[in-house]
C-alpha positions in Angstrom: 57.0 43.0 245.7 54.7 43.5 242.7 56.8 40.3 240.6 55.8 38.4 244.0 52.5 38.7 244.4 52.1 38.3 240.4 53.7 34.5 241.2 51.7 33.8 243.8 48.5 34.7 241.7 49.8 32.9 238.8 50.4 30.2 240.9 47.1 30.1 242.4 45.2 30.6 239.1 47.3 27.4 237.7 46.4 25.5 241.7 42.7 26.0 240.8 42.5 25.0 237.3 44.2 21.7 237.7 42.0 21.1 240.8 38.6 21.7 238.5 40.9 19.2 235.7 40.9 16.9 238.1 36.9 16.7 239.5 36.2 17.1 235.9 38.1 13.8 235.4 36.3 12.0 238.4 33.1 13.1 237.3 33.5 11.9 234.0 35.1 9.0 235.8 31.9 8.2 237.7 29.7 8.9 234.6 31.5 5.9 232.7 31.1 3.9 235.3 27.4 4.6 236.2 26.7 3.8 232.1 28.6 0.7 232.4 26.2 -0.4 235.3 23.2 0.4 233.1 24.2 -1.6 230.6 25.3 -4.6 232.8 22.1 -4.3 234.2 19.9 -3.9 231.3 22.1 -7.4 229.9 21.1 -8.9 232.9 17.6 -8.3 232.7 17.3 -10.0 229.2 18.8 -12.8 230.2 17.4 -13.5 233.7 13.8 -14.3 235.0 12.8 -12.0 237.7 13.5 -14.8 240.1 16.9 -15.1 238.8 17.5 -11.4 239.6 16.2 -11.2 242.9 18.3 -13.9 243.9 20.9 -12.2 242.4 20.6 -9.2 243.9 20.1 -10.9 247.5 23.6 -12.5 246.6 25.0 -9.3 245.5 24.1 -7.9 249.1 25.8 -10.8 250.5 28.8 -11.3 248.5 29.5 -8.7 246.2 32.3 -9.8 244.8 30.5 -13.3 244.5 28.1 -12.0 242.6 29.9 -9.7 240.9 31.6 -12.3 239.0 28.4 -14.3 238.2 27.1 -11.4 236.0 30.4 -10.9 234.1 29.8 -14.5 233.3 26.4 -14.3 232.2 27.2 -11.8 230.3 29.9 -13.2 228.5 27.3 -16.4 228.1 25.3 -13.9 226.3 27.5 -11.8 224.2 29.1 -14.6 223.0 25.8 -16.5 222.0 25.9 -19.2 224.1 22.8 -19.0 226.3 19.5 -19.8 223.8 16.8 -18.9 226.9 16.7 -16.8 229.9 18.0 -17.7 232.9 15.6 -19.0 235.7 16.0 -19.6 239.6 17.2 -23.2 239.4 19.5 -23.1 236.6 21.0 -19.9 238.5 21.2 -21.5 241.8 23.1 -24.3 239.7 25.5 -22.1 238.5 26.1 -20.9 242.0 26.3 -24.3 243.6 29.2 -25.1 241.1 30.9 -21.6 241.5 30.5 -21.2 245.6 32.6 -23.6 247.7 30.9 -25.7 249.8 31.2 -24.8 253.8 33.5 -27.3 256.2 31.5 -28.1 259.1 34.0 -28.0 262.0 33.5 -30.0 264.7 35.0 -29.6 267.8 35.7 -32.8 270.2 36.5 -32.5 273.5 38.8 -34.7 275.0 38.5 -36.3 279.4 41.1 -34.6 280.9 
């Protein structure tokens, strides 16, 4: 009786800790990736007029994973010394001309029955 309840504390005890393991790991987890989003962000402001960033952040609203991809490119523009100036709003909505697909207009005909 005594050898039972000793397991099932054990087991417990050994339940708990590798449930606080684990929200330990997802907080660090969510620590990484708030830094990460610091730093994309503090990139992006270097390298973008506040124009450029508002529009950004009206696409990144819209299409997140749009716009998503549009800063990892900037920012590998910038890391790898390719962009000499910041970005402005025209040169931006250039990028995003060439990167977005352009929208079909459908048009629907009716035919005399």
């Amino acid at each position: 009786m005594d050898d039972e309840l000793e397991a099932i504390r054990k087991k417990k005890l050994l339940e708990l800790q590798q449930q606080q393991m684990r929200s330990q790991e997802a907080f660090e987890d969510e620590a990484r990736k708030k830094e990460v989003e610091e730093q994309k962000k503090a990139v992006l402001r270097q390298i973008l007029t506040t124009e450029a960033r508002e529009r950004l952040g009206r696409i990144k609203v819209a299409r997140p994973d749009v716009a998503e991809n549009i800063e990892n490119q900037l920012i590998l523009l910038a890391q790898s010394g390719q962009l000499k100036n910041k970005i402005n709003d025209e040169q931006l909505r250039e990028l995003l001309s060439k990167l977005i697909p352009k929208k079909r207009d459908i048009k629907i005909r009716r035919r005399g029955l």
